[in-house]
N, C-alpha and C positions, 0 to 999 in steps of 0.2 A: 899353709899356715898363714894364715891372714891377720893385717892390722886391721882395725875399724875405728871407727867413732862409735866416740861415749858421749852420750847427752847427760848432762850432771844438772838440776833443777833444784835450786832452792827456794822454799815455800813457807810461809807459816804452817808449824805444825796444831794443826787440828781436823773433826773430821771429815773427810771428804777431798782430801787435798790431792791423795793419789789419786781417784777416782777424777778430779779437775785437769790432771796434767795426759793423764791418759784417754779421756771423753773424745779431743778432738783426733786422736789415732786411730782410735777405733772407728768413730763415724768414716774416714777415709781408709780404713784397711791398711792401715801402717801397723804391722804384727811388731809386737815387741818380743825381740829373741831373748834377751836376757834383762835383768834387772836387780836392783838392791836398795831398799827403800831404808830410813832407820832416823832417829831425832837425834839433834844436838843443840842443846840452850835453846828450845822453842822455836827450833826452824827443822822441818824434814828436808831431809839431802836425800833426794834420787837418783840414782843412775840407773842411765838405761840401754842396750844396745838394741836396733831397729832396722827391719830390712832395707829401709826406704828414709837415708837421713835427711836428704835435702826435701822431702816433702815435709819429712816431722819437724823440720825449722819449722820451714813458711805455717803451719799450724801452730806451731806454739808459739811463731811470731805474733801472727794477727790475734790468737788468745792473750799475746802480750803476758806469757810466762817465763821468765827470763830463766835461760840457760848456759852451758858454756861447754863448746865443744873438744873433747881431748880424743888423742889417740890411741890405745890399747893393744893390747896385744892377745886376741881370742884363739884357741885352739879347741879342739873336738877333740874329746875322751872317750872312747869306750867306757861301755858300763862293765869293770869290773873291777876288783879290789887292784890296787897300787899302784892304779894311774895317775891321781892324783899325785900322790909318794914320788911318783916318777917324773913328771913334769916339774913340781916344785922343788927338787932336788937335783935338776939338769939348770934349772934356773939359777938357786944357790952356790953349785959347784962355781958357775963362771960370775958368781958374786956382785948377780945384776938382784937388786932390792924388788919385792911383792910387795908394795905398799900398801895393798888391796886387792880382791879377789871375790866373785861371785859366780854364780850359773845358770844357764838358761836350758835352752832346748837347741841341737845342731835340727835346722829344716829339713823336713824329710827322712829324719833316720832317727834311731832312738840313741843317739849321741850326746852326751853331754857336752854342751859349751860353754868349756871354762874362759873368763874372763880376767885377765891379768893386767893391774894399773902398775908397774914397772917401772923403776928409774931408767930403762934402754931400752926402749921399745922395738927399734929392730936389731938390739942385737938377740933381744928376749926371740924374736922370733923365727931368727936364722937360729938359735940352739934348739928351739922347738921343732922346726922341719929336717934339721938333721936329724937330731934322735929320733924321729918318725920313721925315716929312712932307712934308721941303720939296726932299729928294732919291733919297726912296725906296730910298736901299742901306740902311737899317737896318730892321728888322721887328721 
């Protein structure tokens, strides 16, 4: 159960702006595993998680699109009913806060990965790889 970085990008919202912050990842093959795009007061807020963070800096540096890197707490879901249920209620019990949440794709497998912005980020994530452990719906 891994931590990652989040690249969080804010932008004028108007259109074309996803399309601006993702151009340079794509032209270098920087896969975006997960993401959550959405407006607030005329500015779009992105989050993103990506295989390759320290290349997606140096790109979004030299495009000079300002970001800021936090830490997360991602786990892989199987696809089936109550995992979600189960994750976000292993989290609550130990009364660590989900301030935020989205989902991508786990590489390689048809795994959903969940994305958790957390006020505890490893303790969020040592309660996620035990209950992995001790009931096998988390991976």
């Amino acid at each position: 159960m891994p931590t990652a970085k989040e690249l969080t990008i804010r932008i004028e919202s108007k259109p074309g702006t996803l399309a601006q912050c993702c151009r340079p990842l794509a032209e270098r093959d920087v896969n975006i595993l997960a993401f959550q795009a959405f407006e607030r007061e005329g500015q779009s807020l992105i989050r993103m998680v990506v295989d390759d963070p320290a290349t997606a800096k140096k790109l979004l540096d030299a495009d000079r699109i300002y970001y800021t890197e936090t830490e997360i707490a991602q786990v892989a879901l199987p696809h089936r009913s109550g995992e979600l249920f189960r994750a976000a209620s292993r989290l609550g019990e130990a009364r660590i806060n989900i301030n935020y949440a989205y989902c991508g794709t786990e590489p390689g497998s048809n795994m959903s990965l969940v994305v958790f912005g957390v006020t505890d980020v490893a303790k969020a994530v040592s309660l996620l790889e035990e209950d992995a452990k001790s009931n096998g719906a988390l991976k």
